[in-house]
C-alpha positions in Angstrom: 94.2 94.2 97.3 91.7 91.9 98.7 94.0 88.7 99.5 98.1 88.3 98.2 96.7 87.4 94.8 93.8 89.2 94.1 93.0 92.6 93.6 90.1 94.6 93.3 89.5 96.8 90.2 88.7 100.4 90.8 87.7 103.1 87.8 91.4 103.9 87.0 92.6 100.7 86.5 89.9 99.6 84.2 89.9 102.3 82.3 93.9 101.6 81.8 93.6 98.1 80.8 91.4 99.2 78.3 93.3 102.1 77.2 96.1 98.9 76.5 93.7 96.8 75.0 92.6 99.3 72.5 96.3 100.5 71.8 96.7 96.7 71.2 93.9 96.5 68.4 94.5 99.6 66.7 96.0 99.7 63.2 98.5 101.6 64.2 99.3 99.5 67.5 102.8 99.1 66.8 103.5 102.9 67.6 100.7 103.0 70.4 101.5 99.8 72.4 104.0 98.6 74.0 104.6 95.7 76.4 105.1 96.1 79.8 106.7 94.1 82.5 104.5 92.3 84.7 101.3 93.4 83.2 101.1 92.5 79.2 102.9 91.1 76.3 101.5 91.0 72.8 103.1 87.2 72.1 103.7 86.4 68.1 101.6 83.3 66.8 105.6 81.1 66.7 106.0 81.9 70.8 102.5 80.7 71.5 103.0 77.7 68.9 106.7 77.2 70.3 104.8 76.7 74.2 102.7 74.1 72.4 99.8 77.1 72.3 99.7 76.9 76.1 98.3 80.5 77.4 99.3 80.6 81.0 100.8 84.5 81.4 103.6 83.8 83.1 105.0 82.1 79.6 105.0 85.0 77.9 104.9 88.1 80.3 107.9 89.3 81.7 108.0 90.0 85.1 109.2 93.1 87.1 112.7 92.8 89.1 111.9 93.4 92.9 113.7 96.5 94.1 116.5 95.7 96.3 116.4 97.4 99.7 119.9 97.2 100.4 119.3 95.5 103.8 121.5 92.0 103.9 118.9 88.8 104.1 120.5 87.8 107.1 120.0 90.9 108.6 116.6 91.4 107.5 115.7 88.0 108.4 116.9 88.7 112.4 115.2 91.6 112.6 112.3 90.2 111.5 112.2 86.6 113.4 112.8 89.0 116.7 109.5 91.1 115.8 107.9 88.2 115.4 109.0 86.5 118.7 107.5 89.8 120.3 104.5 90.0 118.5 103.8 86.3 119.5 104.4 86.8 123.3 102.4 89.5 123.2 99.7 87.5 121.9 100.4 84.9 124.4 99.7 87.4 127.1 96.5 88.9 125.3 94.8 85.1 125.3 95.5 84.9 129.3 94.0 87.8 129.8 90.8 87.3 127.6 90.7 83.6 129.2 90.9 85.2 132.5 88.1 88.2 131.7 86.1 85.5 130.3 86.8 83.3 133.5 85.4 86.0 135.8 82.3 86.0 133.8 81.5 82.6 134.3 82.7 81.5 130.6 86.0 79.1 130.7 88.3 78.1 127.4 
């Protein structure tokens, strides 16, 4: 992934959304593709005419169900607030000492 919503390609996956693309265009598509959560959706002419022929994915493509870990939210949420609170004081501490390194060079913040 290069960012939360973008991903880079590699070989494999290109190759794959091909692979689905030609399944899709065959004659015989209807026993060779098949729609799959998150990724595609072959949409009939009446669903893209009942969205008023809007082609935004997320209209059409269902997506996947998260897994549920089993941890309660509230849980989950404590732990992670308290890593958090400890990652921040750590960082805290890391800028007083870079401030203070850069100090006794001669450079001030």
């Amino acid at each position: 992934m290069i960012s939360r919503s973008q991903k880079e390609l590699n070989d494999e996956d290109i190759a794959a959304i091909g692979e689905i693309y030609h399944n899709w265009r065959s004659k015989d598509w209807e026993n060779k593709y098949k729609d799959m959560p998150g990724l595609c959706k072959s949409a009939s002419l009446e669903e893209v005419r009942k969205n008023n022929f809007v082609l935004t994915p997320g209209r059409y493509i269902d997506f996947k169900e998260e897994e549920d870990d089993g941890e309660v939210f509230e849980d989950k949420m404590k732990k992670l607030t308290s890593e958090l609170k400890e990652q921040m004081n750590k960082a805290s501490q890391m800028d007083t000492i870079i401030k203070e390194n850069l100090k006794s060079i001669g450079f001030e913040i």
